[in-house]
C-alpha positions in Angstrom: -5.9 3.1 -0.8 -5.7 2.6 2.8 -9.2 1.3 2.9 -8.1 -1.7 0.8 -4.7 -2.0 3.0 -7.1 -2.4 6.1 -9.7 -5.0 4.0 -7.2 -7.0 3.0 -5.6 -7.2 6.4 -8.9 -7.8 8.0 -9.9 -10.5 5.7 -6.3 -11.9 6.4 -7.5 -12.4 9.9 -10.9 -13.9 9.3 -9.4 -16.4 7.0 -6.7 -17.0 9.4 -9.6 -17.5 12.4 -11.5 -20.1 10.1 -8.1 -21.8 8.8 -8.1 -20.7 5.2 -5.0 -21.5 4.4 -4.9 -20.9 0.6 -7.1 -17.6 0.8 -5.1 -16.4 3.8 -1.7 -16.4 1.3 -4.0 -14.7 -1.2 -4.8 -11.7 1.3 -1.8 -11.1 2.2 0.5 -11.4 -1.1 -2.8 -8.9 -3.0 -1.8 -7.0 1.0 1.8 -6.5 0.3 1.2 -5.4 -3.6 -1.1 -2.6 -2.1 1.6 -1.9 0.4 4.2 -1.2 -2.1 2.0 0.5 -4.5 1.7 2.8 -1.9 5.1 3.2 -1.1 6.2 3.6 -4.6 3.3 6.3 -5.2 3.9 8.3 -1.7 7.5 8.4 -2.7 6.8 9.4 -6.7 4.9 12.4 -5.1 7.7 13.5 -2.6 10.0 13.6 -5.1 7.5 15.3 -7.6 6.8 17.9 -4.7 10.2 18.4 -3.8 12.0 19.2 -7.4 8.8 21.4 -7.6 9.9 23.1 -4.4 13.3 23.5 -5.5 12.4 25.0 -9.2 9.8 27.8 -7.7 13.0 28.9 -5.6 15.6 29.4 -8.6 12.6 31.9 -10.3 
């Protein structure tokens, strides 16, 4: 997922070099969704991991 954090912020550049106003907003609004999908992901699996954590202890 990284991979397509990094494209998109790369292409936000280039479009930003050459002036492309309209696909610079596109880059980094589809950026930002990736961001957060992330987030909300990263912190799914902490959570997951950590009431996991907690249930092995009680047995």
């Amino acid at each position: 997922m990284w991979r397509w954090v990094i494209l998109f912020l790369v292409a936000t550049f280039v479009a930003g070099i050459f002036a492309f106003a309209g696909l610079v907003v596109a880059a980094i609004a589809v950026a930002k969704l990736v961001f957060y999908l992330f987030l909300i992901l990263f912190l799914i699996a902490l959570i997951y991991a950590l009431t996991r954590n907690l249930r092995s202890r009680k047995l």
